[in-house]
N, C-alpha and C positions, 0 to 999 in steps of 0.2 A: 504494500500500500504506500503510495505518494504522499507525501505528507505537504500541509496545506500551502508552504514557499512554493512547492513544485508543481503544485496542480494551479496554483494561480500563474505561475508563470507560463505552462501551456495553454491555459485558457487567456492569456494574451498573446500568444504565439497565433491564435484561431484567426486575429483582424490583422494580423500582418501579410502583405503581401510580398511575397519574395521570389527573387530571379536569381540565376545563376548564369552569366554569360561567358564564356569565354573566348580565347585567342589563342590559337592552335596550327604552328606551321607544320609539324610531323607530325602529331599526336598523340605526344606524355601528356601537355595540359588539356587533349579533352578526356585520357584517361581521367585524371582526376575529377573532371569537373562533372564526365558520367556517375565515377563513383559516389562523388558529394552528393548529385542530384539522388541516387539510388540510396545513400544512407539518410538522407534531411527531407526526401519526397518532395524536393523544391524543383519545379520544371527546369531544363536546362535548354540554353540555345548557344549559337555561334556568336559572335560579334558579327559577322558579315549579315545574318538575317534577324537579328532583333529590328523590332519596328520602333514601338512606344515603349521608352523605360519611365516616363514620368510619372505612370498607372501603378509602379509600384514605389511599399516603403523602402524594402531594401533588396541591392543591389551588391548582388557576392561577384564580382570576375574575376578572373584567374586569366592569366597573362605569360606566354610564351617571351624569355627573356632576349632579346635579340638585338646586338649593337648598341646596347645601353637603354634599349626602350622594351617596352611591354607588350606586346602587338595587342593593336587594337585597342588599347584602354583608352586613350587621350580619345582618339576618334568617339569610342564609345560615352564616356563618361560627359563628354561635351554637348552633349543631348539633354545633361542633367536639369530640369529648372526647381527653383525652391526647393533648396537640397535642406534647408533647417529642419525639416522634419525626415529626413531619408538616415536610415542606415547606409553606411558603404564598408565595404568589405573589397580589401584586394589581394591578390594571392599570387605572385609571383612563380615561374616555373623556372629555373635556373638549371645550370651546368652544377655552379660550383656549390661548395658547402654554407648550406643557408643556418648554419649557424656560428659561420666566423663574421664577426664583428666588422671589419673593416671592409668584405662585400656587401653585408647587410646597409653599412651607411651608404657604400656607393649604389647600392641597390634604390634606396631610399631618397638619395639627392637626384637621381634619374626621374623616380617618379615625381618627385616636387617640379622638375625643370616640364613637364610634359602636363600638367594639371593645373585648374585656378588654383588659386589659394585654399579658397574656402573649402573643396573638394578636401587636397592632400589634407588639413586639418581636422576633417571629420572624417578620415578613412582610418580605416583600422586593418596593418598592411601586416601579412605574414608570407613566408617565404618557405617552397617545396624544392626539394632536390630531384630533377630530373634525369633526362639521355640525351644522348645523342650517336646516331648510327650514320657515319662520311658518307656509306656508297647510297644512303638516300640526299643526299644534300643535292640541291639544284646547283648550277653553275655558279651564280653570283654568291652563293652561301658559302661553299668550297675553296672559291677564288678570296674572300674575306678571311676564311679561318686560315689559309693559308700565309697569308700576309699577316694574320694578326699574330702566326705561330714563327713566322722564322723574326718578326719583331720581338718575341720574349723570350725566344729560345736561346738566346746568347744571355742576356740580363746577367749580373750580378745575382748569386739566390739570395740576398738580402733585400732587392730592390723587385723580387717575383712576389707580386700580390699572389693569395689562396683561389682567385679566380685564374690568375697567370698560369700555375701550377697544374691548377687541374684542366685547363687546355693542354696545357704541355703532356699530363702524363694520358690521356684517354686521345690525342689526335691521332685522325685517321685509323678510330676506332670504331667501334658498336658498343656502348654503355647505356646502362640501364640504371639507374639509383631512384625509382620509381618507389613509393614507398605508401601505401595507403593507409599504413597505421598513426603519418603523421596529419593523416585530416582530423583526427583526436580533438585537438586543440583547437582548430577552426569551427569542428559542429559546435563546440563546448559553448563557444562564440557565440553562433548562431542562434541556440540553444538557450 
């Protein structure tokens, strides 16, 4: 039996409305965003086909991390009107490890440069550790990692950021660090 914190707090979960959109160029962030939608029964859509997001109160996306930007969130999120009453939720899908500190800020001053203000201040941003597999990369994705790898492969290993690194040791790989037991802490959110 629920004890009465809990049952009030689901019986205001009842008048919220909530979306889950994501931004997904190979398909670790719509894994996630299926699994969110399939543990929270919050409908799930693309960024590319969401119509109206103003209909709802909150707004979970989850964002393919690519070149410093999120795909899709700035585009998406810029839709937003009268956010004082919206939840926001952003969830990052990364390479490297989403719980070293000094990606996490770089992570973070990406999203503040790519959103109003008032957005980045009411979001509430978490970070998931994805994949990535080279022989699916399209031309300009390959042509990029390449360039971005023989730039940090020489580095000093003092001056190799934890994102450096872990480009450096999974290039011209197939990696996976998909991890569904850490949406834990975002239903918890939601929740």
């Amino acid at each position: 039996m629920k004890n009465n914190k809990d049952m009030s707090k689901i019986q205001d979960m009842t008048f919220i409305r909530s979306l889950i959109i994501y931004g997904s160029q190979y398909g670790t962030t719509k894994r996630y965003a299926e699994e969110l939608s399939r543990r929270t029964n919050i409908q799930v859509t693309t960024f590319k086909d969401v119509q109206e997001i103003n209909n709802y109160d909150e707004i979970i996306y989850l964002g393919g991390l690519y070149a410093g930007g999120v795909l899709g969130m700035a585009k998406t999120l810029k839709k937003l009107n009268n956010i004082s009453k919206k939840r926001i939720i952003i969830i990052t899908v990364g390479l490297s490890d989403p719980t070293d500190e000094t990606n996490i800020n770089n992570i973070r001053n990406n999203i503040k440069k790519q959103l109003k203000k008032d957005i980045f201040e009411r979001a509430k941003i978490f970070h998931l550790r994805g994949g990535i597999d080279y022989s699916k990369l399209n031309f300009a994705h390959k042509t990029m990692m390449k360039l971005l790898y023989n730039a940090v492969k020489n580095l000093p290993e003092e001056k190799k950021t934890a994102e450096d690194k872990a480009m450096i040791d999974t290039y011209n790989q197939k990696v996976d660090f998909l991890d569904f037991s850490s949406l834990d802490n975002i239903i918890d959110e939601i929740f």
